[in-house]
C-alpha positions, 0 to 999 in steps of 0.5 A, a space after each residue: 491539511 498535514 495535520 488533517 492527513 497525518 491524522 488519517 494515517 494514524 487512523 490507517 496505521 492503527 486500523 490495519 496493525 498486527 491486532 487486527 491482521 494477524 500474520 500466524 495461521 491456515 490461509 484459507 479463501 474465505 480469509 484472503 477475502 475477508 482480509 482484503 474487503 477489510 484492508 480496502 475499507 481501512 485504505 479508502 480514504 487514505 488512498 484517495 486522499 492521495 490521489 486528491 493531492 496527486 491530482 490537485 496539489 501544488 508543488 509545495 504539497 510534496 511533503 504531504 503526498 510523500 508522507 501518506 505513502 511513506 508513513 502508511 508503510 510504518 508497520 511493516 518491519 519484518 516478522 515472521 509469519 504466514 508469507 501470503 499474510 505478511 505480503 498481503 500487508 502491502 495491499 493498502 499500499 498498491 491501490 494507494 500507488 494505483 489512485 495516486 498515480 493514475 490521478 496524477 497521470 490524468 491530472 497530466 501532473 508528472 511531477 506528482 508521479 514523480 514525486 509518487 515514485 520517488 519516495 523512500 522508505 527508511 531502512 529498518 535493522 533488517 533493511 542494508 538500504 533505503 528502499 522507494 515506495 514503489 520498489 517495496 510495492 512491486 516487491 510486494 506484487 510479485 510475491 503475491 503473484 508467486 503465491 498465486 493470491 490472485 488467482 484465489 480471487 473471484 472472477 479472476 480468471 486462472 489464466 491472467 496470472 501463469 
């Protein structure tokens, strides 16, 4: 199974690099969107892959649940650019945090919540510290709720996010 789920982290890693996803440019509507139905594409399986093993795991499958969201995080040192293209980045990863968590919620496996909450991510040379996966997404929420991306979506309604 690790090497089965390393594979499609690559998969994920590559598909979702800065050659594809380029963080210079305008912000427009239509580019969000397409960004985003893109990132979810790339991020599906891998996302349910976490969620699988959050649900159905053993304690000694962990590693590999920690490994998904650690290693899926690998590209995203820091860089200039366009802010809402460089925090739109972390998209994979909350609905990764999202399917895996609710699953383990569902599966009553708290352990596996925990084990989704407690992962790290190294530290880079910009980085004092290591930081927790769901540190960097909430992070990352919270600048794309400042940035008002959400309000850019369809069917949202203005008033959600003030």
């Amino acid at each position: 199974m690790h090497d089965f789920v390393i594979e499609e982290v690559r998969r994920f890693l590559s598909g979702t690099s800065e050659d594809h996803f380029k963080v210079q440019g305008q912000f427009s509507q239509d580019e969000l969107l397409e960004r985003i139905s893109k990132y979810e594409e790339l991020s599906n399986d891998l996302a349910v892959l976490a969620a699988c093993i959050a649900y159905w795991a053993k304690p000694i499958h962990k590693a590999i649940l920690q490994k998904i969201l650690a290693r899926s995080t690998d590209r995203l040192e820091s860089q200039g650019g366009l802010t809402v293209w460089l925090n739109l980045r972390l998209y994979p990863m909350i609905l990764e945090l999202y399917c895996a968590g609710i699953a383990a919620v569902e599966g009553k496996r708290y352990d596996s919540l925990a084990n989704i909450f407690y992962t790290t991510i190294s530290s880079s040379e910009y980085k004092q510290r290591d930081e927790l996966f769901v540190e960097a997404v909430a992070n990352g929420i919270l600048e794309l709720t400042r940035a008002n991306v959400f309000k850019q979506l369809p069917g949202m309604i203005s008033t959600m996010y003030p």
